[in-house]
N, C-alpha and C positions, 0 to 999 in steps of 0.2 A: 335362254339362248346362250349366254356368255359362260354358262357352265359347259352345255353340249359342245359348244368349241371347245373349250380346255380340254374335255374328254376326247374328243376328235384327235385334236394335239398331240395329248399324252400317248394312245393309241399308237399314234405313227412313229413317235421317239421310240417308243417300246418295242416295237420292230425291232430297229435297226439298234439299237443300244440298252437293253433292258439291264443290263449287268452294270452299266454306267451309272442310270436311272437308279436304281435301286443301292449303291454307295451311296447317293446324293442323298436321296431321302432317311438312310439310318445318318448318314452322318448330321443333315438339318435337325435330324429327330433328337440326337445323342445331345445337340449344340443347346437345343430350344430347352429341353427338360432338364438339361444337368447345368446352367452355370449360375445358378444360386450356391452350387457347392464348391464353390472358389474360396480357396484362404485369403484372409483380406490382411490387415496389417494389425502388429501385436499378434500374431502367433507364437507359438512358442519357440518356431526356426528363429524368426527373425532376433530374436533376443533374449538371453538368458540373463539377466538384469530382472529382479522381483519391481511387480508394479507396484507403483505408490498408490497410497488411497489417499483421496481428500485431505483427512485429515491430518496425515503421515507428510502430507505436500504442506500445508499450513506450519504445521508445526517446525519442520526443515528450514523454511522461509524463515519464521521468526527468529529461529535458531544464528540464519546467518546475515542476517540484514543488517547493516550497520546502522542505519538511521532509527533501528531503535535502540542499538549497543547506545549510542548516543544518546538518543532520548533516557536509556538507565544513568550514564552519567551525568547527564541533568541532573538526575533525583540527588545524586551523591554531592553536586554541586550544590543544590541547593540548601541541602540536611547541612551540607557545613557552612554556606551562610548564618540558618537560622541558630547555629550553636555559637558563631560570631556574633550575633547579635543578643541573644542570649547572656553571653559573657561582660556586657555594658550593667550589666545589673549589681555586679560583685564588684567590691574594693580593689584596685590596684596596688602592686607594691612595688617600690624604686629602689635601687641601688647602684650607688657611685662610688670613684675611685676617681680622687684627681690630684696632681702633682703642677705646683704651680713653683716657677725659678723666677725670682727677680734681680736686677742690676746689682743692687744694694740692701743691705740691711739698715733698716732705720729703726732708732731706738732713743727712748726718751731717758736723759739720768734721772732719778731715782724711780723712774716706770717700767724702764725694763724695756725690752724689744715689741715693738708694735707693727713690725714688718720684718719677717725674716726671707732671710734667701731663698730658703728653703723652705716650701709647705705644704705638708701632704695631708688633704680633707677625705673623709670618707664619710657619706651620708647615706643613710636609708629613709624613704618613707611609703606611707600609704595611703591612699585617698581612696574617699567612695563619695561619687554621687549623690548629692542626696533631691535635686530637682531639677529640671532640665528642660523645663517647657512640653512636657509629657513624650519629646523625642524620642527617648530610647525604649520606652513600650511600643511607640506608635512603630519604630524601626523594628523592634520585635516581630509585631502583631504582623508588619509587610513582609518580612522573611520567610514568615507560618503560610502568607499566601503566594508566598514565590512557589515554595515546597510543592505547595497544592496543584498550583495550573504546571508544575515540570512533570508531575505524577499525573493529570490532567492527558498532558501532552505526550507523555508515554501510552499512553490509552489511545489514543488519536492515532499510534504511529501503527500501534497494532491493529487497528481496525483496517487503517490503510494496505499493512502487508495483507491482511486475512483477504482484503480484496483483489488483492493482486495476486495472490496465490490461488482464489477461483477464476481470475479470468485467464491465466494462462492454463490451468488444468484444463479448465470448459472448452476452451480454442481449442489444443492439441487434441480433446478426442473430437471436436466438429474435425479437424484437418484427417483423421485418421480414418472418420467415416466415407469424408468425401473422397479420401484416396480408395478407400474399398469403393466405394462406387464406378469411382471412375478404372478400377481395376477388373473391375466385372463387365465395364463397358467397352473397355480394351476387348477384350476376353470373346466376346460374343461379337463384336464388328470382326475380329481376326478369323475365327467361325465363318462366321457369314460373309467374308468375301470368298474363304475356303468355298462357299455352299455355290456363290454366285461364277465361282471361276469353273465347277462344274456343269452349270447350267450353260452356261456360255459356250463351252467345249462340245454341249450335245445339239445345242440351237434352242433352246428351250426359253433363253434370255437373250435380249440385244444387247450390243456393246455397251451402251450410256448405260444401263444397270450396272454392269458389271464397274465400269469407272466410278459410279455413285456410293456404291462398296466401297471402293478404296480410298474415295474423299473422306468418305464418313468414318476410315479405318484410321486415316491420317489426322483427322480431329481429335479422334477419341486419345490418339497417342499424345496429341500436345496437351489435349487435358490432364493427363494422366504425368505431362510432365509438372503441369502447374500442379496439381494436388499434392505429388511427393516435394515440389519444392515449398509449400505450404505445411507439413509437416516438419519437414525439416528447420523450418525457421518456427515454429510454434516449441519444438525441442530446445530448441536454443533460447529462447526464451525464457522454459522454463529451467534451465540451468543456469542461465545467468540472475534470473531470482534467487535461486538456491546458491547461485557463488561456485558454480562448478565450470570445468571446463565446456566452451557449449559445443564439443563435439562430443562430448559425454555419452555412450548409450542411456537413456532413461525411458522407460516403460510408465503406463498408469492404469489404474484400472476403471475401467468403463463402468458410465452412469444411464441408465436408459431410462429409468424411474422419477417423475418429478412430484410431487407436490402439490395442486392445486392455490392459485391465491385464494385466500379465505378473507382477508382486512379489507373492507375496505377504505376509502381515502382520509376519510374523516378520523378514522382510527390511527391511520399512518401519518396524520401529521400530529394528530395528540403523542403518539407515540415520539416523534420525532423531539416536540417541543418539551416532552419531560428527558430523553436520554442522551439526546446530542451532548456531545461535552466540547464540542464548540461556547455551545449555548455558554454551559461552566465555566469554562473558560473566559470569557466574554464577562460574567460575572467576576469572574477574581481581578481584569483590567480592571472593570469599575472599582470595584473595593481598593484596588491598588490605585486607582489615583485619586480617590477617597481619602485616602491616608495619607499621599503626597501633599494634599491640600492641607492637614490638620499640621503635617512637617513643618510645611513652612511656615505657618502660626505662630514655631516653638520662639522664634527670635521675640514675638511679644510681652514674653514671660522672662522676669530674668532666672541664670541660672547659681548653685548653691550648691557650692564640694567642703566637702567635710577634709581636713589632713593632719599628718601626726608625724612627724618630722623629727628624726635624731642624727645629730651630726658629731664626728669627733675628727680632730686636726692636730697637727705638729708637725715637728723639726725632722722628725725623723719620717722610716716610709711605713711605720705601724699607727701613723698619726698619733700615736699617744702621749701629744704634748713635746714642752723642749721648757731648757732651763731660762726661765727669765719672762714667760711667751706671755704679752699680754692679758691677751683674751682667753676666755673659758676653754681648756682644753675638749672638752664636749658637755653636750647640752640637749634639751627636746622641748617640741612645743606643738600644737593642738593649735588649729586654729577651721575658724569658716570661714569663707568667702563667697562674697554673692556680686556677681556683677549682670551688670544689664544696660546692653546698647541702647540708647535712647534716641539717637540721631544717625542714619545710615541711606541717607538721602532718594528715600523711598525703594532702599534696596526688598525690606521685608513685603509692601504692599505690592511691587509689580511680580513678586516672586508668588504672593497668593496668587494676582489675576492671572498669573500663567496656571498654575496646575489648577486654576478653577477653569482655566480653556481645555488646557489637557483631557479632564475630568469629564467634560461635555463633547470632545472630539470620542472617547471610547464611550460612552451613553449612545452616540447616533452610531458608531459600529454595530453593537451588540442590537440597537436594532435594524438595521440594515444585513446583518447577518441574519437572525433571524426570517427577514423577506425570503434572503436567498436560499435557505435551508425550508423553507416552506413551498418554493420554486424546483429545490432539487427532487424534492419527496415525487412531489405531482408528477415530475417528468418520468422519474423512475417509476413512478406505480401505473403511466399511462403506456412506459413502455413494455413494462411485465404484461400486463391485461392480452397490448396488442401482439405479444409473441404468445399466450398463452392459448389466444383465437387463433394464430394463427397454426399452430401445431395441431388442434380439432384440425380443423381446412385441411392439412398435409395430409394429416391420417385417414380422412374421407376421399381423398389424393388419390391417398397409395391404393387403396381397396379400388379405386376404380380404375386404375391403371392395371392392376393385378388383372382385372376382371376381363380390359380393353386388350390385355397381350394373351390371355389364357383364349379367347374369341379368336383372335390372329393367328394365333400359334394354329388351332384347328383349322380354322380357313385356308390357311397355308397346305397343311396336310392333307386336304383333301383338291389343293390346287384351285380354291378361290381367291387366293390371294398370293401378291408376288411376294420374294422376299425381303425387297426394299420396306414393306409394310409392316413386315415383321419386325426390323432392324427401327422401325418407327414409331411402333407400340415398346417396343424396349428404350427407346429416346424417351418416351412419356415416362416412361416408370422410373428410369434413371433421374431424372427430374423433379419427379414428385418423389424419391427417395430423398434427393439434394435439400430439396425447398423443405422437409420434414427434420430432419437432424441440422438444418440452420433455425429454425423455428424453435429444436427441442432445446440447444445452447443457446442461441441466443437467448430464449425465457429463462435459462440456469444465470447465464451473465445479468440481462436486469433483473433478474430477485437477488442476488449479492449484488448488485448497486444500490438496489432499494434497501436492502439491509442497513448496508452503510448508511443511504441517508435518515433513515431513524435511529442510526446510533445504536444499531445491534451486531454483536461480534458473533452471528452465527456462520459453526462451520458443516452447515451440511450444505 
């Protein structure tokens, strides 16, 4: 029955306006089948700036990030530590020059002067270490593992950019898909009020259609403002990682291909618990205040310098003696020396209980770190899984959206259905296009989280 009316309908409009009628229908026709072939953004108009690939965006980043410029001068900071400490191992050598003036000259008759006015000393010597309460290996050995966790910590910084160099790439083309959508969405609501203001004009539609068009033309346009302003700050973004201006044109090149997860959990926290270099990190504190503990010990032991000492002195400023001068105008002499505090009123033993507290304050970090590095794996590999299901879901979506507008669109054309219906099977689709490209980033962003939290510096 509700067909035989429409044909009744149509009929009587075709009378009186057949030439009207028939614009409507090529131009609904031209609206329905052609706006999948709309430029969307990154074309070639919009920009002639070469896109970045992944990898060309990672390496940029490392390139300009300062926090890891700094974590390299860590390293340099610390290589010249350990060549400081190092340097405790080898003999030292002295040299002086000293000019001493007194009141008077004092001198004894038939002895000669035994204090001149005038006296100028110049001594050299050398000394080497020779025991020290194992100090200066132990300060060695701590230097070797400062080195370690700065190099350590240089790894950590790169892992961090590599990550943030996928979640700003992966965002900007989610921003650029949704802006195609909602550009395509524009595109066809603008159409189809077009469609509905001719239907309107012949009586074919009532008014509140025709206003339903233009609500829904007026949405599509605000969306369409949020998505480009969504791009625009996902660009800025990525130029401000990269240290560029964030008005910068910057292009990228699009990822549509993902990966499947294949680990699962139990793998990605073995995984985690061997390559984290937190975890190393975490070991080299222990070891470093391992050491700290044995430092403080050294005051136990006394210490034992070896020296060799030549001096020469006189009246004059080449020291080399004066007429009459007492004492030996120069001399040398060899000597050891051992001393050892015996009494320092429990300075040495509260100084162990401390770095034996220290020592056990970094033992409950490292595994308290731990916990959380077994915490972060989980959430990251629960939130991959649940974007990876959900992209199946979108793409079983889109196919039935496709199916639900391709049905409409006909319906339409043969006048069983209005064109608000239309305009609402393309609302489905636009939607299940949206909810599929958040699904397909968002899975690219948690598997580079999950990367990270197993300690893998992959850059695809």
């Amino acid at each position: 029955m509700k067909k035989q009316r429409c044909e009744k309908r149509t009929n009587r409009f075709l009378v009186s306006g057949q030439r009207r009628w028939k614009t409507v229908l090529v131009l609904s026709g031209c609206v329905l089948s052609g706006f999948w072939m709309l430029p969307g953004p990154g074309s070639a108009s919009e920009t002639n700036t070469s896109p970045l690939t992944l990898e060309q965006t990672i390496q940029l980043a490392m390139e300009a990030n300062l926090n890891l410029k700094a974590a390299k001068d860590e390293i340099e900071a610390a290589e010249s530590s350990r060549r400081v400490a190092r340097s405790f191992f080898f003999p030292t050598a002295n040299l002086s020059y000293q000019y001493q003036r007194n009141d008077d000259e004092f001198a004894i008759p038939g002895l000669g002067v035994i204090t001149p006015q005038d006296r100028y000393t110049f001594a050299a010597s050398v000394t080497q270490p020779l025991f020290t309460g194992f100090s200066i290996q132990n300060r060695y050995e701590a230097s070797k593992m400062r080195l370690e966790a700065a190099q350590v910590g240089e790894g950590l910084t790169r892992q961090d950019v590599v990550l943030a160099a996928k979640k700003v790439y992966f965002t900007l083309l989610r921003a650029q898909k949704l802006l195609e959508v909602a550009q395509e969405a524009v595109a066809l609501s603008e159409n189809q009020e077009a469609v509905a203001q001719q239907f309107y004009k012949v009586g074919m539609t009532p008014l509140n259609d025709l206003l339903k068009a233009q609500v829904e033309l007026a949405n599509a346009r605000q969306e369409l403002l949020g998505a480009r302003n969504g791009v625009d700050v996902a660009k800025a973004n990525l130029n401000t990682l990269l240290r560029r201006p964030v008005t910068e044109p910057v292009a990228v090149t699009d990822i549509r291909d993902y990966a499947p997860l294949t680990s699962g959990l139990n793998e990605c926290l073995e995984t985690a618990e061997e390559k984290r270099l937190e975890l190393q990190q975490a070991e080299v504190e222990v070891a470093l205040a391992e050491k700290d503990v044995v430092l403080a010990k050294k005051d136990l032991y006394p210490s034992v310098n070896l020296s060799w000492s030549y001096y020469q002195e006189g009246t004059d400023w080449d020291a080399a003696g004066g007429a009459g001068l007492y004492s030996d105008a120069s001399g040398w002499n060899v000597k050891a020396v051992a001393s050892w505090d015996l009494w320092q009123w429990g300075r040495t033993h509260y100084g162990i209980q401390e770095r034996l507290s220290r020592l056990r304050q970094a033992r409950h970090r490292k595994a308290a770190l731990l916990d959380r590095i077994r915490l972060e794996v989980t959430e990251a590999y629960l939130k991959t899984v649940e974007s990876e299901k959900a992209i199946v879901t979108a793409e079983k979506a889109i196919e039935q959206a496709k199916e639900n507008f391709r049905i409409t669109q006909e319906r339409y054309k043969a006048q069983m259905a209005i064109s608000l219906e239309v305009f609402d099977a393309r609302t489905l689709l636009s939607r299940a296009m949206t909810n599929y490209y958040n699904a397909l980033y968002a899975f690219k962003i948690a598997k580079a989280s999950l990367d990270r939290a197993m300690g893998r510096e992959s850059q695809e």
